[in-house]
N, C-alpha and C positions, 0 to 999 in steps of 0.2 A: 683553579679548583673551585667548584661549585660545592656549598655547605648548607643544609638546614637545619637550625636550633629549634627545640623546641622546648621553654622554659618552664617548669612548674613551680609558683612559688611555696613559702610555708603560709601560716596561717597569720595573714598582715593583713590587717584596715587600709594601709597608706592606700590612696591610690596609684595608678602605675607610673605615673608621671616623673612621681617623687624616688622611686625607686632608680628609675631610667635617668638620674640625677649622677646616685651616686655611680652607673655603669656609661657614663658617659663622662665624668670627669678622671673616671680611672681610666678609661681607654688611650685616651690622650697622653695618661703619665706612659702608660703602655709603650704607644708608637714613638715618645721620646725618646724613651731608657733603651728601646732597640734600636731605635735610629732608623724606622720604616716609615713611608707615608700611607697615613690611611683616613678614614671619613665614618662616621656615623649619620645616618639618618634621621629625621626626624621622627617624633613617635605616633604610631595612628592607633586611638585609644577608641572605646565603648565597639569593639566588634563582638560576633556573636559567640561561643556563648555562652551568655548572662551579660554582654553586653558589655565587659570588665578585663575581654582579649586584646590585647594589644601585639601592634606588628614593628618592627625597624628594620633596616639594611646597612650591614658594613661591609667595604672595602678595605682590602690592605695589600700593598704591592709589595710582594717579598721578592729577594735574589732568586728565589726559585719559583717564584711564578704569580701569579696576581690569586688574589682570594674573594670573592664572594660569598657572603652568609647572611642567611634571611633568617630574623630572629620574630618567632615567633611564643611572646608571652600567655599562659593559656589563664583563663579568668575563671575562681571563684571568691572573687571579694563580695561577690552579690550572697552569696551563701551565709559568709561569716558575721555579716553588717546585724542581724537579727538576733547575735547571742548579746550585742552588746546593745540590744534595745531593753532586756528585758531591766526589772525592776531587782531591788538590791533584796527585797523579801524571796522573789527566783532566784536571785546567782546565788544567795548562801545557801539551801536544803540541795539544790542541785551540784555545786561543788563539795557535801559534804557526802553525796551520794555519788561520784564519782571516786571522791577517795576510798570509798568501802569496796568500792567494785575492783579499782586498782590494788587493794590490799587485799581482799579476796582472793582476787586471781592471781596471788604472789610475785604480783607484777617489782612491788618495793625490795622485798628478799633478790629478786635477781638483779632489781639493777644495782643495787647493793653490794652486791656480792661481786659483778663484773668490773663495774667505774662508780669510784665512792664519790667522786665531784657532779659526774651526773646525774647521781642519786641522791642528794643532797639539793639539786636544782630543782629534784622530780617533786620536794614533799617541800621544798621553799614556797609556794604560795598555799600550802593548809599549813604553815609557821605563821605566816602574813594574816590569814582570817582569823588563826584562832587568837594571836596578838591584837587584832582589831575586835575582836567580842570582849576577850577581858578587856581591853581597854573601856569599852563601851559601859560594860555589863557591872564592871565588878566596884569601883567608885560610888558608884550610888548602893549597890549593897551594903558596902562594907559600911558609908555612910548613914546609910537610912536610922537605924537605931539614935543614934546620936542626933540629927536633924530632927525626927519625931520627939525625941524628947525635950529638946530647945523650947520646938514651937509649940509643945503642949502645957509649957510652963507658961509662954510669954501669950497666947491667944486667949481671948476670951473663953471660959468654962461654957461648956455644950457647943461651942463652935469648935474647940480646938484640936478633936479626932479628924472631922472632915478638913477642916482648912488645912491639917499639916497635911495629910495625904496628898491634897489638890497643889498644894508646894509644891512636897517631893518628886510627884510625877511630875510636874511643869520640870524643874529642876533636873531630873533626869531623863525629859526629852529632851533639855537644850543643851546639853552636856553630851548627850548619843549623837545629834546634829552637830555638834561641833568637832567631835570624832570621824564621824563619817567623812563632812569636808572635808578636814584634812589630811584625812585616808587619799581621796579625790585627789586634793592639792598635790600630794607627792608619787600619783599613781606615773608621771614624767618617769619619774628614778625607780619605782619599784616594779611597777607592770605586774601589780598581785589581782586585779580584775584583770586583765590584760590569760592571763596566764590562767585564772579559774575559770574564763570560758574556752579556753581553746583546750581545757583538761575536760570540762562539759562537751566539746563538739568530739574529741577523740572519745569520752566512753560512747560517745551514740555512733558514731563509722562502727566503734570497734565491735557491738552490738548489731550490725544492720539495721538502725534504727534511728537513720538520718535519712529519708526516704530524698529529700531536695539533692543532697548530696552524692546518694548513692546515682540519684538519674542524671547529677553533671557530669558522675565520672565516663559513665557510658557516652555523653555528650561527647566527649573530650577527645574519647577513642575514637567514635566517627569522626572526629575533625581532625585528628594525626594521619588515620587513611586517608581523608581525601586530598590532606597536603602532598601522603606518597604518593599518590596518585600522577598530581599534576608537578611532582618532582621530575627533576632528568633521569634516565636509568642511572649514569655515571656522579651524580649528586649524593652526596655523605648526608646523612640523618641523623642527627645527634638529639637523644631525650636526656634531659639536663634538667636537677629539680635540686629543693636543698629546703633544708631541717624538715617542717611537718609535711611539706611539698613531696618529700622522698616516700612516706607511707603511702600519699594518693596516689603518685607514681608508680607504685609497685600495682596499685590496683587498677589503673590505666590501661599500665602497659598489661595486665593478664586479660583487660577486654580486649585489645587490641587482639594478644594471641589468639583467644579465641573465636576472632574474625578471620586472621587471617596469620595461622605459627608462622609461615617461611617470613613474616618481613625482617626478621633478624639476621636473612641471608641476600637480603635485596643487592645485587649487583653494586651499587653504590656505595654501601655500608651502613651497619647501623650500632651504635654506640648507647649505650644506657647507663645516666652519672648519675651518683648519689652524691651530692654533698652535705657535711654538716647534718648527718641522716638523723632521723627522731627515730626509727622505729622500734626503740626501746617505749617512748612513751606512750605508740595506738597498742605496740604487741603487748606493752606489760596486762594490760585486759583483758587478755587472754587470745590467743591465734584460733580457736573453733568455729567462730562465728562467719569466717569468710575471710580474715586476711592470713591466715595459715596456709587459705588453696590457694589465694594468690601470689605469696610469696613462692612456694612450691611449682606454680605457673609459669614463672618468669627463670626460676634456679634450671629449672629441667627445659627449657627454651633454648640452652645455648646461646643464649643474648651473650655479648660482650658489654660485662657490666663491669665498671670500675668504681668504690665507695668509697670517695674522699673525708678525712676527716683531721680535726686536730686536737690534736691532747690538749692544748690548753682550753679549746670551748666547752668549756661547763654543759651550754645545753646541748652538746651536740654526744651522742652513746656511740662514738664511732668505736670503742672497745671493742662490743659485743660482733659476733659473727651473724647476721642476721639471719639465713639460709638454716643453720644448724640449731639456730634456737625458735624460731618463727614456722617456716616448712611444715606445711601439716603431718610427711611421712618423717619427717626428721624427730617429732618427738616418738617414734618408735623406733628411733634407731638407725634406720634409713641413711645413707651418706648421700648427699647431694654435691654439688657444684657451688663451692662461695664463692663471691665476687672475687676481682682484684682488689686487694685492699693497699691504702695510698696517703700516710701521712702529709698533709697540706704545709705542713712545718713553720707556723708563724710565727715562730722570732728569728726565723732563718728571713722568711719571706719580705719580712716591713722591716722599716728602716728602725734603727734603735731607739729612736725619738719614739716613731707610731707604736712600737709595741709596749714600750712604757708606760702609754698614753691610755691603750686600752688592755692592757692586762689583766688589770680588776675588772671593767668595765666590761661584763659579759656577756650583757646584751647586745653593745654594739661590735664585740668580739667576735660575737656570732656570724657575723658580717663580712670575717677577715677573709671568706673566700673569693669575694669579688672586689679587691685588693691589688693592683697589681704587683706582682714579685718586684723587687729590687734590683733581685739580679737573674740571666740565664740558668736555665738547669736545673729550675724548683718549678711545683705547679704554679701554673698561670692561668686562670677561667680566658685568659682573652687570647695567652696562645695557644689554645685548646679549643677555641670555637671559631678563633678568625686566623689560624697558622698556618701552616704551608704541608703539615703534615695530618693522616688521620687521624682517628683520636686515640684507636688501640697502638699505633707507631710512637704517639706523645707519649705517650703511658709508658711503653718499653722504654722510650729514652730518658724521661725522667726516673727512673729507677735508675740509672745508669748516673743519673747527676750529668745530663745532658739535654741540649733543646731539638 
C-alpha cells in the first residue's frame, strides 16, 4: 500500500527538525509495542514554500502487506517568525486589540458556553498581560507619593521637586525592566508572548488581513495538487493538520476545492484529519470574513473528514461541532454535514506514568496526539498514516475498539 501525508502544522517557531524529533522517537516506540519492522527517513528541510517544507519516507512491513508513506510537512514558519520580531510597545495595543475584536465577535461567550477549560485557555494570556502591567505599573504608583515625599525632605530646598522626580522615574524604569525580564525569564513555562501573537496573527487570517498568509495558503494548495498529480492513481492522500494548523487547513483545502472539487473522490482516496483542532480560537472572530465560506467549502465537498480531539487538552475546542457553528449557511439554519468526530482518549492512550507527567502540563499535552498509543484499538497518528488500512477503515475500526 502506497500513502501520501500531508502535514499542516499549528503556529510553532521550532524548526522542523525539532518537531521530526519527537515523531521519530515515537515511531520507534510504535514498531516495538506492535512488533512490526519499519524505518524512517531522514528529513529534507528548507523546500519551497517559504523554504520551511520539509519532506521524509517511512516504511512498515505488516502481516498484510508492506506500507509506504511519503510524509510531506507544509512550511509557514517563515510567516510566523515576524510576529515575534516586533517590539513589546507592538505586541501590548496589538494584543489588547485583538481581545476586543474576540469579545466583540462573542467569540468568548461561545466558547464559554460550549468548553469552560478551553475557554479559560482562550482569555489565559490577556490574565498574563494584564498581571504583567500591574505588576509593572501599579508599585511605583502606589509608591510614588510616599518616595516624593522622603526625598523632598532629605534634598536640597529648590533642587528637591526636580531631583525626586528624576529618582522616581529612574526608579520606576528599573523596576518595569526588571519586570519585564522576568516576564521574559519564565516566558519557557508561561508562553503569554508565545500565545498574544499567535492571538495577533488569528484576528488578522480571521480579518483577511494577513495578506503574506493569505498568498501562502493559495501556495500550499497548488503544491497538494501538483503532489496529486505526480501521486499513483491507486496511492491514499491523507491531509493531516493539528491545533491552529486545522483552521489553515480548512482554508487550504477550500483552495484546493475550488481548483479542483472531485479530488475528494480521487480513485486512491482522500482523507481530511483535524487534530487537537483550534477552530474555536480564528472562528470566535467571527466566520464573515472568509473562514465561514471556507468551512462551508469543505462540509458540503463530501471530503472524508475525521476531528480528532481530547477532553483533557485545554487548548484544544474539540467540544464544539465546527460545521454547525462556523459554515457561513449554517448560521441561518442551514444543516450541513459534520465531520466524524473521534476522542483521542489520553489516559487510555499513554502509559500511567506519562499521563500523570503531563496532565497539568497543557502545553506539552497538546502534544499527546503524536504519542504513540500503549496499546491496539485506540488512535494511533502512526497507525493511521503508516497502517495496513485506509484511513476512513481506521476510523470504523477504532470506534469499534479495534485496530
Amino acid at each position: 500500500m502506497k500513502r501520501l501525508v500531508v502535514y499542516c502544522p499549528g503556529y510553532d517557531l521550532r524548526p522542523e527538525h525539532q518537531s521530526f524529533q519527537l515523531i521519530f522517537r515515537e515511531f520507534r516506540e510504535f514498531t516495538h509495542s506492535r512488533l512490526v519492522e519499519g524505518t524512517l527517513s531522514g528529513l529534507h528541510q528548507g523546500l519551497e514554500p517559504g523554504g520551511c517544507t520539509a519532506i521524509w519516507n517511512g516504511h512498515v512491513e505488516w502481516p498484510e502487506g508492506t506500507v509506504d508513506t511519503r510524509f510531506v510537512q507544509l512550511g509557514w514558519r517563515d510567516i510566523i517568525r515576524p510576529d515575534f520580531t516586533r517590539s513589546w510597545w507592538r505586541t501590548i495595543p496589538d494584543a489588547i486589540r485583538s481581545f476586543f475584536l474576540y469579545a466583540t465577535a462573542g467569540g468568548y461567550r461561545a466558547v464559554f458556553k460550549s468548553n469552560l477549560g478551553h475557554g479559560l485557555f482562550c482569555i489565559y494570556p490577556y490574565v498574563g498581560l494584564t498581571l504583567y502591567l500591574l505588576a509593572s505599573v501599579l508599585p511605583p504608583l502606589l509608591l510614588a507619593p510616599a518616595i516624593l515625599d522622603r526625598l523632598g525632605t532629605a534634598l536640597p530646598p529648590g533642587y528637591a521637586t526636580p531631583l525626586s522626580w528624576v529618582v522616581l522615574l529612574a526608579g520606576s524604569g528599573l523596576w518595569m525592566g526588571i519586570v519585564h525580564a522576568l516576564m521574559l525569564r519564565l516566558e519557557r513555562l508561561s508562553y503569554i508572548r508565545y500565545l498574544l501573537n499567535s492571538w495577533h496573527f488569528m484576528a488578522r487570517l480571521a480579518s483577511n488581513d494577513h495578506a503574506p498568509m493569505l498568498a501562502r495558503i493559495e501556495e500550499l494548495a497548488d503544491l497538494i495538487l501538483a503532489l496529486n498529480v505526480e501521486a499513483d492513481e491507486d496511492e491514499e492522500l491523507v491531509f493531516l493538520s493539528h491545533s491552529c494548523g486545522t483552521f489553515v487547513a480548512i482554508y487550504v483545502l477550500a483552495a484546493i476545492l475550488r481548483r479542483q472539487p472531485d479530488i475528494v473522490r480521487r480513485p486512491g482516496g482522500f482523507a481530511f484529519v483535524t487534530i487537537g483542532p483550534a477552530f474555536d480560537c480564528l472562528g470566535g472572530f467571527g466566520a464573515r470574513h472568509g473562514f465561514g465560506a471556507a468551512m462551508e467549502t469543505v462540509a458540503r465537498s463530501g471530503v472524508d473528514w475525521t476531528d480528532v480531539y481530547a477532553p483533557h487538552d485545554l487548548l484544544c475546542g474539540g467540544r464544539t461541532d465546527p460545521v454547525a457553528r462556523y459554515a457561513a449557511s449554517a448560521q441561518v439554519g442551514a444543516k450541513l454535514p459534520e465531520p466524524r468526530r473521534f476522542s483521542a482518549r489520553a489516559p487510555d492512550r499513554l502509559s500511567p506514568k506519562a499521563f500523570r507527567y503531563l496532565r497539568f502540563r497543557y502545553f506539552q499535552l497538546h502534544f499527546c496526539y503524536f504519542l504513540a498509543s500503549v496499546r491496539p484499538g485506540l488512535f494511533d497518528v502512526y497507525r493511521l498514516t503508516l497502517g495496513p488500512k485506509p484511513a476512513h477503515r481506521q476510523f470504523e475500526a477504532w470506534t469499534q475498539g479495534r485496530d
